[in-house]
N, C-alpha and C positions, 0 to 999 in steps of 0.2 A: 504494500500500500504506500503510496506517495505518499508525503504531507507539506504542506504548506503554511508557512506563519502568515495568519488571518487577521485582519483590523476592521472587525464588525463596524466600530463608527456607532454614535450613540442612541438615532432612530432605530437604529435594529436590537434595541432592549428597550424602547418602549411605542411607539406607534407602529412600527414596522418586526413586530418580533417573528411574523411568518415568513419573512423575507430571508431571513436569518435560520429559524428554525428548519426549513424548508430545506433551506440550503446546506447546512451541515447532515442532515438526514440523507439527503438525495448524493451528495458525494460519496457518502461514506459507502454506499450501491456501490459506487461508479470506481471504489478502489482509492478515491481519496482521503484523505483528514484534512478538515482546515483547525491549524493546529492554532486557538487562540492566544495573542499577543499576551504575555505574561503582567506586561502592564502597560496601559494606552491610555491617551484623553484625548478630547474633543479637536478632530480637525480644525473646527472651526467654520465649516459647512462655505465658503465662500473664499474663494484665493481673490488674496487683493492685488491690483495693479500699481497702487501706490509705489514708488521707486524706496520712498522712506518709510515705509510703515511697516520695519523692521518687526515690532512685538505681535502684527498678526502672524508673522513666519513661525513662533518659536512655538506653538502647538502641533502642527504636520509636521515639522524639522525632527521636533522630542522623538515625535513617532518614526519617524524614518531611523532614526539613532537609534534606536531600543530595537527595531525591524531587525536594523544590521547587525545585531549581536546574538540574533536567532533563525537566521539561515539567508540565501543570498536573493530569495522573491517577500515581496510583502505582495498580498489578495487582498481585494475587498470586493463588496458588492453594492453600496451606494453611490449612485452617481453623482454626487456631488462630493464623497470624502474621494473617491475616483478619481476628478476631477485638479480638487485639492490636491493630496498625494502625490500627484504625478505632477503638477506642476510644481510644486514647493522643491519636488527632487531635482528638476530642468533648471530651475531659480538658482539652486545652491550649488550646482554642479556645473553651472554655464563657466568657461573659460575666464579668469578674471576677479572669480568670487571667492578663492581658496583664503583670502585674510575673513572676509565675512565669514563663511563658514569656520576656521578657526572661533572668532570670537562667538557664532554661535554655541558651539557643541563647548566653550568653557562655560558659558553664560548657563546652558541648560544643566551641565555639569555630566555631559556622556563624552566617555572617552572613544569610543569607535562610532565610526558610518563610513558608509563602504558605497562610494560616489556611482559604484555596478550597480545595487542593488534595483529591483528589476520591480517596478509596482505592478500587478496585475488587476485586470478585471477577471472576476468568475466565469464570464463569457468566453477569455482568451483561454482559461485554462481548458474550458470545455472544450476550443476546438483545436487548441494544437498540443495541449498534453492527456487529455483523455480519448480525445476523437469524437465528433458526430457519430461514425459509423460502430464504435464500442458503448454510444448512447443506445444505437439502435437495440442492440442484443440485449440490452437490461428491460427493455419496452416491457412493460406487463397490460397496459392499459390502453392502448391505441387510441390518441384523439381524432382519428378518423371523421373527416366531418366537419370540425371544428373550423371554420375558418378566421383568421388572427393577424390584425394588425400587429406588427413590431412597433411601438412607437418608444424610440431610443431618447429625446428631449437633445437639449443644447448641450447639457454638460458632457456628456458621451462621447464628442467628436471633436469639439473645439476648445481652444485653437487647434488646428489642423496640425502645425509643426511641433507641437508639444505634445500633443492626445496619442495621436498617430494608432490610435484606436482601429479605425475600420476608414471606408471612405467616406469623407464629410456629407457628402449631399444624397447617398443610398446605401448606410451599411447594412450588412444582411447576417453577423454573427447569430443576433436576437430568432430571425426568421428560418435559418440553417437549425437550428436547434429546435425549433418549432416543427418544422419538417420532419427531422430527426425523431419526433415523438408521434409522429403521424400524421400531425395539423396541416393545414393548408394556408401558407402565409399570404396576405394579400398585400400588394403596394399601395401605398398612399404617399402623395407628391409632401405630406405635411413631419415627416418622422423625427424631422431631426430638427424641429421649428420649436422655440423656446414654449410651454404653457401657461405662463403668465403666473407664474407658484411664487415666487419673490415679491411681484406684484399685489399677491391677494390682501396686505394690511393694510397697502395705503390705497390703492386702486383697485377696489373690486370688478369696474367696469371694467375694466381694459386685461384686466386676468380673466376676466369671463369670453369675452371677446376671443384672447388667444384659445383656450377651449375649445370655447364652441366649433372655431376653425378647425379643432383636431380631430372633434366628434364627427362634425359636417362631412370632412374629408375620408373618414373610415365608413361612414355611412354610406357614403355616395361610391365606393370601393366594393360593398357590399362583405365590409366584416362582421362578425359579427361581435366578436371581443376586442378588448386591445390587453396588451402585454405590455409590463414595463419592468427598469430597474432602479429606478428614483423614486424614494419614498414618500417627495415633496409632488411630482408627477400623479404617481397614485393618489395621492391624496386630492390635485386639486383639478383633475380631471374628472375622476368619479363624483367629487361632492358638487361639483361645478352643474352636473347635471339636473341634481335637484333643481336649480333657480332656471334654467333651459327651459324643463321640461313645463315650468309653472308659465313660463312669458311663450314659448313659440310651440304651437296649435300642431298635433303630428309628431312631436319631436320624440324618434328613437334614441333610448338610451341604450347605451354599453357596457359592458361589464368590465372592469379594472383590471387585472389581474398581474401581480408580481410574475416573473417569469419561472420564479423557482415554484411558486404554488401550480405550477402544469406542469412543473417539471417533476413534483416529487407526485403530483397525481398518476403521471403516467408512468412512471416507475411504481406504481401501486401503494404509496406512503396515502394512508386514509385519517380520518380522526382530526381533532381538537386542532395540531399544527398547521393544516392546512387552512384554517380560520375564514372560513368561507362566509362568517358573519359578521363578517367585519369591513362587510363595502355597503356605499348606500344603494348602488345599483345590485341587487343577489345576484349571483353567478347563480345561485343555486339552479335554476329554471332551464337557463342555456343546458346545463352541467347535464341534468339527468333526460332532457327531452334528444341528447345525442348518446346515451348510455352511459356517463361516464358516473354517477350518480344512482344509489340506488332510490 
């Protein structure tokens, strides 16, 4: 069995614990461990651009230092600590920065970080160190049927030269895996288009607005779900629909769905973990009127 040193990130122990739980269950099939970080804190959910704003650094820095004293990959699965992560590691490692990064790692007071160490997403592991096709043979549940937006958000891909995730304007890691389970991924021109999640405290309008666009665009695709890997995503696409479905007359809703909660369904993980009540729009409905569901 592989293992991997893992940096859950703090929505996935408390709004997002299916995303999490899901996820370490469904590996553990699959031959892996995500072997959790012995001690972590808070990303910080947003990389700044500030040139000076040195004290957002020192939360994803900590983490990457403590990463590198526990093996040469750090994994995660939120798209925004993802996102963090990986650029805070581009920041500190860029040609030029070796005095910054000294006086970081005395400031936090870790002696090692190891300028290699390799951030992943849980996506990347699936497809080039377990394999799509070593997904297939675990299959117990076949979503056959199911047809499924990938919708990956902004944080996923960009910036392009830093992320280097998948391709900025159609990645297909999310939909290759979808497949992989039996699903039927459908494109939409909208996947990698921000939801307006950051937006929703001071602007509700205009978070609603980005939405609606993601729903409109999945609808008019003829998905029937959508999949994600951002917990700010799930959240404010699924609730988003409530207020939709109250203002525009017709309006079909969708079902949310974490990527690993179809991922651990179809590897046959049933029960509580898979927290199927915990969206405003029920999966439940979709779920069992295509078998998966009893």
């Amino acid at each position: 069995m592989r293992e991997f040193t893992y940096y859950p990130g703090c929505a996935l122990f408390t709004k997002a614990k299916n995303l999490d739980q899901c996820a370490r269950m469904s590996a553990e099939i699959l031959d892996v461990r995500l072997k959790e970080m012995t001690t972590w804190n808070c990303c910080g959910a947003i990389f700044s651009t500030v040139s000076d704003d040195l004290a957002s650094q020192v939360g994803p820095i900590r983490n990457l230092a403590r990463a590198s004293s526990q093996g040469d990959s750090l994994v995660t699965l939120c798209a925004a600590c993802y996102n963090v992560l990986k650029r805070s590691q581009a920041w500190i490692t860029k040609p030029g920065n070796e005095t910054t990064r000294d006086r970081f790692l005395n400031f936090i007071e870790e002696e090692k970080f190891d300028p290699n160490l390799k951030v992943l997403h849980l996506l990347e592991v699936m497809k080039n160190d377990i394999g799509f096709e070593a997904v297939k043979t675990k299959v117990k549940k076949n979503l056959k049927g199911l047809k499924l937006g990938s919708y990956y958000g902004c944080l996923m891909v960009r910036p392009e030269a830093e992320m280097q995730f998948d391709s900025v304007d159609n990645p297909m890691m999310m939909d290759d895996l979808m497949a992989a389970l039996g699903a039927q991924p459908v494109y939409f021109p909208f996947k990698t288009e921000c939801c307006g999640g950051y937006l929703l405290v001071n602007d509700q309008e205009a978070s609603l607005k980005c939405a609606a666009t993601i729903i409109n665009s999945l609808n008019a695709a003829g998905a029937e779900a959508v999949v994600t890997t951002c917990p700010l995503c799930q959240y404010n696409v699924d609730n988003q629909q409530k207020i939709l479905s109250e203002r525009v007359a017709g309006f079909k809703k969708l079902p949310v769905f974490y990527f690993t909660q179809l991922l651990a369904l179809g590897l046959g993980i049933e029960g509580d973990v898979l927290n199927l009540d915990g969206h405003y729009v029920d999966p439940k409905p979709l779920l069992k009127a295509k078998g998966l569901l009893s």
